[in-house]
N, CA, C and O of each residue as an XYZ file, in Angstrom:
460
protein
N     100.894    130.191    132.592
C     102.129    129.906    131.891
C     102.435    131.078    130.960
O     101.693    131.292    130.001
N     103.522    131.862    131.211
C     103.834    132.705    130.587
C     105.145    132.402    129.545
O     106.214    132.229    130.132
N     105.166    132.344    128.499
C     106.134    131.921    128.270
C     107.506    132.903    127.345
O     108.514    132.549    126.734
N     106.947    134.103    127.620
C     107.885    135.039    127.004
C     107.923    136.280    128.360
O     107.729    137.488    128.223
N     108.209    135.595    129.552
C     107.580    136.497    130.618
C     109.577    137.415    130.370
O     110.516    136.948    129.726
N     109.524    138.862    131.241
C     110.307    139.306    130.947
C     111.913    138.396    132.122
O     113.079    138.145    131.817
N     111.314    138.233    133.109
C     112.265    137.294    133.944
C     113.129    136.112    133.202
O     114.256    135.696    133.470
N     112.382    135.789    132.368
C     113.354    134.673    131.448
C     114.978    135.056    130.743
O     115.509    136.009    130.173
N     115.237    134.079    131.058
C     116.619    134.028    130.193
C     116.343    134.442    128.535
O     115.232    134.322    128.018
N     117.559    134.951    127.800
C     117.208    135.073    126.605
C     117.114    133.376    125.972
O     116.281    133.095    125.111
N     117.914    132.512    126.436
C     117.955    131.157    125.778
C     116.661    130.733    126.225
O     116.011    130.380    125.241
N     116.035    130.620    127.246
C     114.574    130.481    127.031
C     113.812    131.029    126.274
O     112.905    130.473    125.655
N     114.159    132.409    126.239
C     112.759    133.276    125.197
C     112.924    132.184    123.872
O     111.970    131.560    123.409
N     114.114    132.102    123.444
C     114.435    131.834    122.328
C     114.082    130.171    121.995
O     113.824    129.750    120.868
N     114.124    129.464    123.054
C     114.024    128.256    122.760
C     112.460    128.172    123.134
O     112.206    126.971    123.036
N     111.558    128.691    123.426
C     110.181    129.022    123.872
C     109.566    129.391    122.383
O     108.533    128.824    122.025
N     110.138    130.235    121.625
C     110.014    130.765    120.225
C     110.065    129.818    119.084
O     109.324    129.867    118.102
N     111.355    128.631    119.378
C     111.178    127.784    118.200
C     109.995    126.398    119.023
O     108.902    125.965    118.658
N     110.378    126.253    119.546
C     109.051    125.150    120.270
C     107.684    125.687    119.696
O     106.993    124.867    119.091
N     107.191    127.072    119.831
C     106.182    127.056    119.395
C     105.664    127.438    118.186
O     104.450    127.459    117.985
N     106.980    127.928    116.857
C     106.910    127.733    115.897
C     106.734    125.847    115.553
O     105.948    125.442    114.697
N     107.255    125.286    116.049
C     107.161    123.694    115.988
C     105.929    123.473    116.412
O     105.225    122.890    115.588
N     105.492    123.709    117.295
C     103.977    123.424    117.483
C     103.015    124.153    116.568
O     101.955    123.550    116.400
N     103.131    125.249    115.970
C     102.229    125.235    115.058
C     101.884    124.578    113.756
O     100.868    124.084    113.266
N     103.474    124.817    113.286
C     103.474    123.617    112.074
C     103.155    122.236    112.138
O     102.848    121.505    111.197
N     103.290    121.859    113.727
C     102.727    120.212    113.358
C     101.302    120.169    113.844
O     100.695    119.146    113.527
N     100.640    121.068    114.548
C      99.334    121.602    114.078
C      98.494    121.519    113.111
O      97.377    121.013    113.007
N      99.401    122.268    112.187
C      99.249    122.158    110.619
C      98.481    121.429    109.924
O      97.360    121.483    109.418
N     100.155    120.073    110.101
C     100.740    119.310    109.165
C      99.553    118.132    109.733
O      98.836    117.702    108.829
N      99.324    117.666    110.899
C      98.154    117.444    111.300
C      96.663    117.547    110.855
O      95.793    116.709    110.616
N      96.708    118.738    110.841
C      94.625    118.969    110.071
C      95.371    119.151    108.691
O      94.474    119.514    107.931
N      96.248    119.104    108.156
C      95.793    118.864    107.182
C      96.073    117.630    106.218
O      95.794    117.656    105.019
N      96.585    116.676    106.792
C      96.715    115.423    107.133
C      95.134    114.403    107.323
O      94.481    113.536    106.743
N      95.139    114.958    108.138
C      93.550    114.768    108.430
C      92.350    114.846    107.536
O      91.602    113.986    107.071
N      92.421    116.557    107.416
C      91.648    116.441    106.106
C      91.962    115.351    105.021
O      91.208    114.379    104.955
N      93.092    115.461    104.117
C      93.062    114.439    103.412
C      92.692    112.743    103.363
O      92.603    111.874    102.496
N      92.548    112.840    104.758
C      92.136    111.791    104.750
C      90.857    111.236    105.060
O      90.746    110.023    105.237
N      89.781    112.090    105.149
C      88.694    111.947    105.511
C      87.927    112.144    104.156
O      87.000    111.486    103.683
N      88.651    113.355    103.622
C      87.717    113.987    102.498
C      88.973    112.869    101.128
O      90.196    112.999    101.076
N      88.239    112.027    100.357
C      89.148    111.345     99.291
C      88.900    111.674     98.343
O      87.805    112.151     98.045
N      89.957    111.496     97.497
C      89.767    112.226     95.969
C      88.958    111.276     95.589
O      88.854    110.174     96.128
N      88.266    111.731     94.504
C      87.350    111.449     93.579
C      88.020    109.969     92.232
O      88.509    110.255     91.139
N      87.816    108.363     92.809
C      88.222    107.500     92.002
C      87.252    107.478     91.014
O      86.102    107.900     91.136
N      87.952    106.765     89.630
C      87.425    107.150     88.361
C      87.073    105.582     88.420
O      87.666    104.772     89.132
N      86.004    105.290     87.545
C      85.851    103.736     87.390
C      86.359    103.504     85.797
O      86.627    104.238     84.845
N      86.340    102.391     86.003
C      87.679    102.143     84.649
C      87.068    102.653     83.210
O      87.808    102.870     82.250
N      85.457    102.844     83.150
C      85.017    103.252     82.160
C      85.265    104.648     81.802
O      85.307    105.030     80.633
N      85.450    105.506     82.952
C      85.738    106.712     83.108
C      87.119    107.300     82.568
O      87.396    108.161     81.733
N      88.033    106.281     83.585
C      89.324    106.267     83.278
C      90.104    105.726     81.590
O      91.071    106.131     80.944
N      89.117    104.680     81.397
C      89.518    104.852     79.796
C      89.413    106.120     79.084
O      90.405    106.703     78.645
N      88.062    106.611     78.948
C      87.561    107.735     77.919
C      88.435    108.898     78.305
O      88.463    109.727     77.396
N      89.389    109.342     79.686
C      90.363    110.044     79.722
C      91.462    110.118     79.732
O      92.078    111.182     79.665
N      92.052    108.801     79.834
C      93.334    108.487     79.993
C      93.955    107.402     78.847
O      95.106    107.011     79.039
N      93.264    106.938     77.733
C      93.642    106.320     77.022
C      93.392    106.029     76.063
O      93.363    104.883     75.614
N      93.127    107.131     75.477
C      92.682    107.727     73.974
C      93.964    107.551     73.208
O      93.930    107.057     72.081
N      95.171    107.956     73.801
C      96.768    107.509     73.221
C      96.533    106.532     72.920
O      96.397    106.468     71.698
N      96.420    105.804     73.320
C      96.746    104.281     73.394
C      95.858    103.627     71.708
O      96.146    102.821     70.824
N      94.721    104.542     72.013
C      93.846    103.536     71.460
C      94.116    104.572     69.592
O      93.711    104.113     68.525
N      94.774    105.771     69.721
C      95.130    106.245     68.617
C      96.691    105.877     67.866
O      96.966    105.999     66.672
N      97.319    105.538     68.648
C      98.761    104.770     68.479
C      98.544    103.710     67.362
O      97.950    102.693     67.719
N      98.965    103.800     65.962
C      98.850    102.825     65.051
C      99.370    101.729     65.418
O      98.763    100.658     65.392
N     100.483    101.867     65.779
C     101.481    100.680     66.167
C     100.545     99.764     66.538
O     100.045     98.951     65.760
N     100.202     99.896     68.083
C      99.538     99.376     68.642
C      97.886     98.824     68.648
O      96.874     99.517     68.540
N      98.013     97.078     68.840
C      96.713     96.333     68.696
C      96.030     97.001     69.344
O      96.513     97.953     69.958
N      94.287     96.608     69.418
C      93.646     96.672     70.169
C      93.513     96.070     71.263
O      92.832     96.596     72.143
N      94.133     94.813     71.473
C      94.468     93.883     72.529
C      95.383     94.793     73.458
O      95.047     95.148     74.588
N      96.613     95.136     72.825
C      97.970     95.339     73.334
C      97.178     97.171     73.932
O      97.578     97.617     75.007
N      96.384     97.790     73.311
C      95.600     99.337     73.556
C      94.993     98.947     74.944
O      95.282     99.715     75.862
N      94.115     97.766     75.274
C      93.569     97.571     76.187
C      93.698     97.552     77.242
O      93.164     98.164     78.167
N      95.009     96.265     77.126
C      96.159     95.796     78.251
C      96.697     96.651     78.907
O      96.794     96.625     80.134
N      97.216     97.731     77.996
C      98.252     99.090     78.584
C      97.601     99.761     79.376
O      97.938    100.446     80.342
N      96.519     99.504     78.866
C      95.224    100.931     79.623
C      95.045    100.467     81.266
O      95.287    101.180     82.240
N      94.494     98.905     81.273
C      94.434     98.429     82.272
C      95.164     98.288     83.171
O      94.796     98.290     84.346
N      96.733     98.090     82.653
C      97.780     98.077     83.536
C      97.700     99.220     84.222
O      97.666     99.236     85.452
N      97.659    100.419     83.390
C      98.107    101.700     83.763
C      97.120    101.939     84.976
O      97.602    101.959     86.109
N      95.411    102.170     84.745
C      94.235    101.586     85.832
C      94.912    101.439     87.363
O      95.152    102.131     88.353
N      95.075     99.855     86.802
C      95.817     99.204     88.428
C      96.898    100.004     88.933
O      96.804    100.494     90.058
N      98.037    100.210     88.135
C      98.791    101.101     88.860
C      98.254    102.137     89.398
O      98.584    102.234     90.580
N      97.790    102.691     89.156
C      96.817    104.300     89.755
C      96.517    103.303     90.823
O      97.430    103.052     91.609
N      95.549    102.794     90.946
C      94.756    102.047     92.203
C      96.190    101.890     93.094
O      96.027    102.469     94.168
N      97.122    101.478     93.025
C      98.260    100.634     93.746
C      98.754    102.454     94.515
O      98.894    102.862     95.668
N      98.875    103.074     93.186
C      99.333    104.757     93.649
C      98.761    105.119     95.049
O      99.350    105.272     96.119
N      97.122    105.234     94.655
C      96.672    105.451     95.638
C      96.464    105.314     96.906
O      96.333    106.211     97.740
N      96.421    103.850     97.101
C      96.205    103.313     98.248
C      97.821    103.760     99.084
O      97.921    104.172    100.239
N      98.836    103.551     98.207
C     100.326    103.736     99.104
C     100.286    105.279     99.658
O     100.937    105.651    100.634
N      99.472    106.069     98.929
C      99.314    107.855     98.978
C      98.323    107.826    100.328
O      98.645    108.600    101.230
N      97.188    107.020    100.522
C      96.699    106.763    101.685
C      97.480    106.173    102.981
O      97.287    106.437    104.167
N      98.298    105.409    102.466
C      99.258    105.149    103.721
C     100.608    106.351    104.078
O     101.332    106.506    105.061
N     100.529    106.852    103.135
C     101.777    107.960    102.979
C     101.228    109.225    104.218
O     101.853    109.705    105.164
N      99.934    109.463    103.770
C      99.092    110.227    104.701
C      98.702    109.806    105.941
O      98.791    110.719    106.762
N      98.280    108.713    106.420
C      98.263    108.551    107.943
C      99.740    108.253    108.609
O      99.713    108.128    109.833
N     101.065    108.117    107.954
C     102.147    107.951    108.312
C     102.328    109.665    108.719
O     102.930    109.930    109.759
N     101.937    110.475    108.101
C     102.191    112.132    107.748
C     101.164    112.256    109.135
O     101.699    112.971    109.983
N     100.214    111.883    109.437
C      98.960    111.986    110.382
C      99.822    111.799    111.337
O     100.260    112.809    111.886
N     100.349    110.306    111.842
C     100.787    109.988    113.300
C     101.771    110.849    113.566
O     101.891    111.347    114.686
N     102.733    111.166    112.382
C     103.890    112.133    112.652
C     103.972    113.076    113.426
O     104.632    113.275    114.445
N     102.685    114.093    112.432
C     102.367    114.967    112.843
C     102.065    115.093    114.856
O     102.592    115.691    115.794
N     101.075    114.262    114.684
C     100.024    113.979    116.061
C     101.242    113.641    117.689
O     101.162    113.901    118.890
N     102.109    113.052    116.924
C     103.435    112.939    117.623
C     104.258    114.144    117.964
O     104.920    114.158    119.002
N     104.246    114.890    117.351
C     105.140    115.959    117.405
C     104.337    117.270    117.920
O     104.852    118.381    118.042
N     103.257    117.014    118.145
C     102.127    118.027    118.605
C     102.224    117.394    119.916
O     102.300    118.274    120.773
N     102.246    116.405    120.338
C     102.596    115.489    122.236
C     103.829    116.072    122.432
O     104.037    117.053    123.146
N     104.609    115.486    121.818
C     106.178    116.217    122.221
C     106.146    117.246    122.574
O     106.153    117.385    123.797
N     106.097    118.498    121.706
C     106.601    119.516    121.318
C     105.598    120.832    122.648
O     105.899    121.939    123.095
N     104.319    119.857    122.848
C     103.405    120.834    123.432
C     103.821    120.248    125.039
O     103.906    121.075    125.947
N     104.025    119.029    125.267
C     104.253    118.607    126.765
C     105.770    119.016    126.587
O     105.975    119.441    127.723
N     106.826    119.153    125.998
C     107.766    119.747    126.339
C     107.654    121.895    126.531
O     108.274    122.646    127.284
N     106.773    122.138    125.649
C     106.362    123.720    126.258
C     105.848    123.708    127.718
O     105.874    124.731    128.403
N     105.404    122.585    128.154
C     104.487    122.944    129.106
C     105.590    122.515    130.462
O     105.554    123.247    131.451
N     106.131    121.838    130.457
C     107.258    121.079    131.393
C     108.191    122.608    131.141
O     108.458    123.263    132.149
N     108.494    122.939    130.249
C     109.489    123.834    130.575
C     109.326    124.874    131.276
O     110.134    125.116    132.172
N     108.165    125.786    131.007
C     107.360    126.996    131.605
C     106.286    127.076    132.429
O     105.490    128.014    132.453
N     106.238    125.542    133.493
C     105.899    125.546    134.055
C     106.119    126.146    135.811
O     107.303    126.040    136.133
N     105.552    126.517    136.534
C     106.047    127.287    137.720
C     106.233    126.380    138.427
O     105.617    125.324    138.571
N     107.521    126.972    139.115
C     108.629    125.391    139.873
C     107.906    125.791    141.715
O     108.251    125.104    142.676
């Protein structure tokens, strides 16, 4: 499969050129998709996540120690809620990808194939 052979049309060279700029990027977008999802960031346990994230809270006069706690915790769960949707955000980014690497490579190959 040659796909920049000199016999080609220029609208082939050219459409041969963005196909496989498209195939590299979803290549890419793929491993590195992937990666993220194999290798996970580093979750904090809430003891952790207090002593860095809610020192405000707990220096804020205004605010009880009850009401310092609560905020902290809320805030906690939200992160947790963040995350997990950031994990689904990424295998949505994964299949995309993995999709467009089928397409994009069985349409290179159907096109420049010898008739």
């Amino acid at each position: 499969m040659n796909i920049f052979n000199k016999e080609k049309e220029l609208i082939f060279k050219i459409t041969n050129a963005i196909f496989l700029l498209w195939l590299v990027a979803a290549v890419t977008i793929f491993i590195a998709s992937g990666i993220k999802l194999i290798v996970e960031e580093p979750k904090l346990t809430y003891e952790e996540y207090e002593i860095v994230n809610c020192r405000w809270f707990k220096e804020d006069q205004e605010l009880t120690d009850d009401e310092a706690e609560s905020r902290c915790r809320s805030n906690y769960e939200a992160e947790n809620v963040y995350r997990k949707n950031d994990d689904y955000s990424q295998k949505i980014s994964l299949y995309t990808a993995g999709a467009n690497v089928i397409v994009v490579g069985t349409a290179l190959v159907l096109m420049n194939r010898k008739k």
